[in-house]
N, C-alpha and C positions, 0 to 999 in steps of 0.2 A: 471674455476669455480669449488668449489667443492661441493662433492657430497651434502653435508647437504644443501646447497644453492641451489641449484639444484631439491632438494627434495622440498626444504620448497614452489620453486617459482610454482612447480608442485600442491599442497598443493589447494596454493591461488587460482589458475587457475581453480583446481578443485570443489572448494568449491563457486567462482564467477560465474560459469556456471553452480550449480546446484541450486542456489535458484530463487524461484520464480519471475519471472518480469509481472509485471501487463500489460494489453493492455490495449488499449483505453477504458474509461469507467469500467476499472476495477479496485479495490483501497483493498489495502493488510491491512486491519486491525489488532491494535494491542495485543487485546485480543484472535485469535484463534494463538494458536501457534504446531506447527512450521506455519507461516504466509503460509497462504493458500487468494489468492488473489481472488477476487467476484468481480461483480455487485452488487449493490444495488438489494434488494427484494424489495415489492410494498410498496410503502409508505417509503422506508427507503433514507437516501439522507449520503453521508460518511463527516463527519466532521475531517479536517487533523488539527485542535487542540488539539484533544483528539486522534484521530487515531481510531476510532471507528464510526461503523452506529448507525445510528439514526433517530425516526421519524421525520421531518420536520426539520426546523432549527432554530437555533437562532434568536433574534429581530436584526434586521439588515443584515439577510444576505438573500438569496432564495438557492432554491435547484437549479443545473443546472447542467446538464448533469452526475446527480447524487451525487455531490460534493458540499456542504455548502460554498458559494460566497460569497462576499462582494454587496449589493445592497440589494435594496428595490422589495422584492416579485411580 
């Protein structure tokens, strides 16, 4: 293998284990950047349409476990 491949696969590895991963209940919005992953604050529910929190949800969907669903409130 040479060095630059080497280097580059290093790179990737690096840069795949330093960005954020969300836990349960936690959702990486698209507007704060470098992406800093949250909970929902009170009232807020995360819509993975938009990538952004929000209050409440849409017509057709409910808030559940923080996250904007498909179903009836």
């Amino acid at each position: 293998m040479k060095f630059s491949t080497a280097l580059i696969v290093l790179t990737s590895a690096v840069a795949f284990l330093a960005s954020p991963t969300a836990s349960e209940s936690e959702y990486c919005p698209n507007e704060e950047y470098p992406h800093k992953c949250r909970g929902p604050k009170s009232g807020e529910c995360f819509n993975p349409a938009t990538g952004a929190f929000q209050k409440g949800c849409s017509a057709g969907f409910k808030c559940n476990n923080g996250k904007c669903v498909y179903g009836k409130p």
